[in-house]
C-alpha positions in Angstrom: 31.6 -14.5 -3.9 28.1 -13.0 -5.4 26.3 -16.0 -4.1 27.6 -15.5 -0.7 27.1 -11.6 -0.6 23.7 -12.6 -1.9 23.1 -15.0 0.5 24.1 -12.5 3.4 21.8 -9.8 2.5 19.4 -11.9 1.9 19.8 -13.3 5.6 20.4 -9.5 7.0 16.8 -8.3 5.4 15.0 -11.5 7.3 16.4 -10.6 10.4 15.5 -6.8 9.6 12.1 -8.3 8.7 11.5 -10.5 12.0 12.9 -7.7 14.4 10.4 -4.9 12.3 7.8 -7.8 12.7 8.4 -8.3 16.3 8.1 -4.3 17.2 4.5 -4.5 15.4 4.0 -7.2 17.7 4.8 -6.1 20.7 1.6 -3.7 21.5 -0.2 -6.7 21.3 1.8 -8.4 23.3 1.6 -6.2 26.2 -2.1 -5.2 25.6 -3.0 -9.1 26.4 -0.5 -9.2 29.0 -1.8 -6.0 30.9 -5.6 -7.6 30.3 -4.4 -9.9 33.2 -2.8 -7.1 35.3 -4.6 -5.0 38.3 -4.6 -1.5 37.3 -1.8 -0.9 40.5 1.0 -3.5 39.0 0.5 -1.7 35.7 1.2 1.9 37.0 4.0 0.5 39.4 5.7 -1.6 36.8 6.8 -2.7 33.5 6.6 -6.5 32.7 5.6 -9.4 30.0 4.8 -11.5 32.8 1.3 -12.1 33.1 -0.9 -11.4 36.3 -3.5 -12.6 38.5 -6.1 -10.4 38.0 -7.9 -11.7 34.6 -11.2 -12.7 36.6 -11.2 -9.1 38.5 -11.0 -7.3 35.6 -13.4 -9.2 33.9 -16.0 -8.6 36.8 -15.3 -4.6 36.6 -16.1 -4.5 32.6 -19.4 -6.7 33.2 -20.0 -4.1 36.4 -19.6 -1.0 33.4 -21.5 -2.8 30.4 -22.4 -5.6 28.6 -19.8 -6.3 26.5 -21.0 -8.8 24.4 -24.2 -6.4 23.3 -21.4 -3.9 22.5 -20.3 -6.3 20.3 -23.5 -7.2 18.8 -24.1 -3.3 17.9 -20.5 -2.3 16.7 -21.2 -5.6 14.1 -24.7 -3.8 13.3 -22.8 -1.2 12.4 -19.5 -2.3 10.8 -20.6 -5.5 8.9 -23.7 -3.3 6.7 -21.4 -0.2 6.4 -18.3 -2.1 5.3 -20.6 -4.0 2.3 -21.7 -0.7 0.9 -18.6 1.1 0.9 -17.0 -2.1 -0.9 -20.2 -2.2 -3.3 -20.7 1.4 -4.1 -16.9 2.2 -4.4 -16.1 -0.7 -6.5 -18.8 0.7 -9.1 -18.1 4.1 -9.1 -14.7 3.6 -9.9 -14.8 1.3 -12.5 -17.4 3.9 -14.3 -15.0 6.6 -13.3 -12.0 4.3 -14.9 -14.1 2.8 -18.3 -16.5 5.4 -19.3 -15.5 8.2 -21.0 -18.8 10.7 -19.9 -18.4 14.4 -20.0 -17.4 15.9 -16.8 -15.2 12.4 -15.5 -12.3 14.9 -14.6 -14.1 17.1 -12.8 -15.8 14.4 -11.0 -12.1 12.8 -10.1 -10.6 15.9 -9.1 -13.6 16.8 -6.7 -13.2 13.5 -5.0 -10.1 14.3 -4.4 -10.8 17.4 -2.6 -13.2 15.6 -0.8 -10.3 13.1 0.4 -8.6 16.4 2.0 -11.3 17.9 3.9 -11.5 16.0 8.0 -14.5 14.8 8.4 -14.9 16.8 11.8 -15.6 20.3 10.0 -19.7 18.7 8.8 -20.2 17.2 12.2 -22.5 19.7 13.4 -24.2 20.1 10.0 -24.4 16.0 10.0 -26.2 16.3 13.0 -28.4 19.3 12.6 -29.2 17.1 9.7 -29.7 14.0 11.7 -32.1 15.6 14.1 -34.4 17.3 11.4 -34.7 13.6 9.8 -35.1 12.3 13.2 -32.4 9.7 13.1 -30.6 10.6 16.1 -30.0 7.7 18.7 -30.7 5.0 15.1 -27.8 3.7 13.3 -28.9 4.3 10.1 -27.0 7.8 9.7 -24.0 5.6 11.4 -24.4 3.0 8.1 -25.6 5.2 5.3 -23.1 8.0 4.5 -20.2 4.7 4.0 -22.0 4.4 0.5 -19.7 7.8 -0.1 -16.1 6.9 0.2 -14.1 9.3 -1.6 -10.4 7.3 -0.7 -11.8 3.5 -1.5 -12.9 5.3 -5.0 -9.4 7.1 -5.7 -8.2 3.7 -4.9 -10.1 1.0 -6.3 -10.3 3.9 -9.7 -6.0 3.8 -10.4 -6.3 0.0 -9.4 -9.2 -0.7 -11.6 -6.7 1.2 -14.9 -4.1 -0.9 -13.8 -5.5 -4.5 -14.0 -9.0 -4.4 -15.9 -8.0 -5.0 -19.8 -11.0 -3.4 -21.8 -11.0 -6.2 -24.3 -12.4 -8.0 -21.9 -15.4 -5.9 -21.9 -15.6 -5.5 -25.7 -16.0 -9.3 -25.6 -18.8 -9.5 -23.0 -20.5 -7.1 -25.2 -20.4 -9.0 -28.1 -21.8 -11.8 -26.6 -24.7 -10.1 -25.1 -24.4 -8.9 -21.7 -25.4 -6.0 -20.3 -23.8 -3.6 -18.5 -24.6 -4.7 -15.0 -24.0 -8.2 -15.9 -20.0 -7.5 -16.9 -19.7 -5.4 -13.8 -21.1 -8.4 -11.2 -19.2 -11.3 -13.4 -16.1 -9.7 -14.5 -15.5 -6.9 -13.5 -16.2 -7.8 -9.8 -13.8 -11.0 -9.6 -10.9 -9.0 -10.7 -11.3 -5.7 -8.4 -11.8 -8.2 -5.5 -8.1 -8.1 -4.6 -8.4 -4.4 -4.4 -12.2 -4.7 -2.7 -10.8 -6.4 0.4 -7.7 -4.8 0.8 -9.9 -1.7 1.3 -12.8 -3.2 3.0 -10.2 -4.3 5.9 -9.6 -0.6 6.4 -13.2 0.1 6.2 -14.3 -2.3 8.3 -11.1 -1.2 11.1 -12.9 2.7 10.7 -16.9 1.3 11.4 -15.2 -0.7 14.2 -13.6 1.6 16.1 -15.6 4.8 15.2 -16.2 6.5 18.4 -17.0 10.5 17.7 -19.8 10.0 15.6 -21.6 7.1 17.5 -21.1 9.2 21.0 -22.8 11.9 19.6 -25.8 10.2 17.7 -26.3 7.7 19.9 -28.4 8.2 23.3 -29.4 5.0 24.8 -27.0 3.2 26.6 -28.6 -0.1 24.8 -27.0 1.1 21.6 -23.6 2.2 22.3 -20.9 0.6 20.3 -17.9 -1.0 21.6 -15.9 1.7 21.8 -17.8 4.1 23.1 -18.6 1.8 26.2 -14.8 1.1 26.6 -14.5 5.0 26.7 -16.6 5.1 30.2 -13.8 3.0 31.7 -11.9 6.0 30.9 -14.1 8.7 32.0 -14.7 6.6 35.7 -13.6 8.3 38.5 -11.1 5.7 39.6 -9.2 5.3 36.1 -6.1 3.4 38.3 -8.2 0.7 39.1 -9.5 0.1 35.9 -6.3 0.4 34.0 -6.5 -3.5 33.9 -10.6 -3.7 32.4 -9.5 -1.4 30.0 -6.8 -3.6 28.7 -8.6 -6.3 28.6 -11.7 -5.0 27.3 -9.3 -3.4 23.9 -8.0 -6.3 23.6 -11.3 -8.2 23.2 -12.5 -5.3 20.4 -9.3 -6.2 18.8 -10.4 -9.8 17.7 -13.1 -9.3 15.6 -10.2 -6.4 13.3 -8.0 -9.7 13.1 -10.3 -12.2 12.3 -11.0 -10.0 9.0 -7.7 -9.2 8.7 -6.1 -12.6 8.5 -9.4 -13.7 6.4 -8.5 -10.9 4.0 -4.6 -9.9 4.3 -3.7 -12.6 1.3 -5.1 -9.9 -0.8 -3.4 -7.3 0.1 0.0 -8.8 -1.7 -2.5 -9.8 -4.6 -3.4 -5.8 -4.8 0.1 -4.5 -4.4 1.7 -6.4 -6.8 -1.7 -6.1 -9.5 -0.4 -2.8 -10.3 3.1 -3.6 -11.4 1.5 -6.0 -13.9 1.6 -4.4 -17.5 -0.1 -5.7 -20.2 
């Protein structure tokens, strides 16, 4: 009798599994399916029946912007930005988590406080800033301030604790290396669980950052993705180009899933890191 009970919860948490699965799903779905859909059938009706108006709504995004340069300049953006958030984080919290230096709890709790304030409240000093260093309409200020990344530090700090043993280290020291050398050859293959599992959120923010790069950025040349997709939005006739907008999201959306299913293995690899006592 256990094995059958087990056996039938077992089968009623795959079916939970596959229907949670299928509603996380299911934006997709229709965001691909209203990409082929004329802005008119999507306002009259609901359907997962693809449409007829895939080339059309093609033509009005290429009539908007060039896509394919929005691409180009939201990977500018997102590829650099990602790497240094990944790097710098990664070695500021394994100092944070190894050294012992005077003033490490300080420095951990202010981080946190940092983690609590929106981002929104230094906009206008960020770009008061900007303008005196004359970096408005440049992407550098758009790259840059991801070397500071008080959340990937808090993280990659409590993973680093859980899954770096420090005799390790004590043995790279005895044989010789320095510092930098144990951080790039040790230290680094073991946090890189924790590294990607991070750098696929990262990477989602640079993406689809849209405040930021709409204020900084002046030339239509350098818009990102989505801040061309948002003049879809902000054309006068937003019924028509109900369908562009679909289908120009769901083109943005392939370059988050590529790095996603390049990266999600790790994720399980992070999770599970910490549950791991030595």
């Amino acid at each position: 009798m256990g094995n059958v009970a087990t056996k039938i919860n077992r089968t009623l948490l795959y079916l939970f599994l596959i229907l949670l699965s299928a509603l996380c799903l299911f934006p997709f779905l229709l965001m691909i399916v209203n990409s082929t859909r004329s802005g008119v059938e999507i306002t009259r009706s609901f359907t997962l029946i693809p449409g007829n108006s895939l080339k059309a709504n093609w033509e009005v995004v290429s009539a908007y912007f060039n896509l394919f340069a929005g691409f180009g300049n939201s990977l500018k953006v997102a590829v650099p930005a990602t790497l240094l958030t990944a790097y710098f984080s990664a070695i500021t919290a394994y100092s944070m988590a190894i050294y012992k230096f005077k003033g490490n709890s300080l420095l951990f709790k202010v981080i946190v406080v940092f983690m609590m304030i929106p981002a929104q409240l230094s906009l206008i000093g960020f770009y008061n800033l900007c303008t005196r260093l004359h970096l408005v309409n440049s992407y550098i200020p758009l790259i840059l301030p991801a070397v500071a990344a008080p959340g990937i530090v808090f993280f990659l700090r409590q993973y680093t604790q859980a899954t770096l043993s420090k005799a390790l280290l004590e043995a790279a020291r005895i044989d010789g290396a320095s510092e930098i050398r144990i951080f790039h050859k040790i230290v680094l293959p073991i946090m890189a669980p924790g590294i990607a599992t991070m750098s696929i959120g990262a990477f989602i923010g640079n993406w689809n950052s849209y405040l930021i790069p709409l204020i900084l950025l002046n030339t239509p040349e350098k818009f990102t993705l989505p801040v061309m997709i948002a003049s879809l939005n902000s054309s006068q006739d937003i019924q028509k180009n109900q369908g562009a907008i679909y289908l120009a999201v769901a083109i943005s959306v392939i370059p988050i899933l590529i790095v996603f299913c390049f990266c999600s293995r790790y994720i399980i690899s992070s999770i599970s890191a910490g549950g791991v006592k030595e």
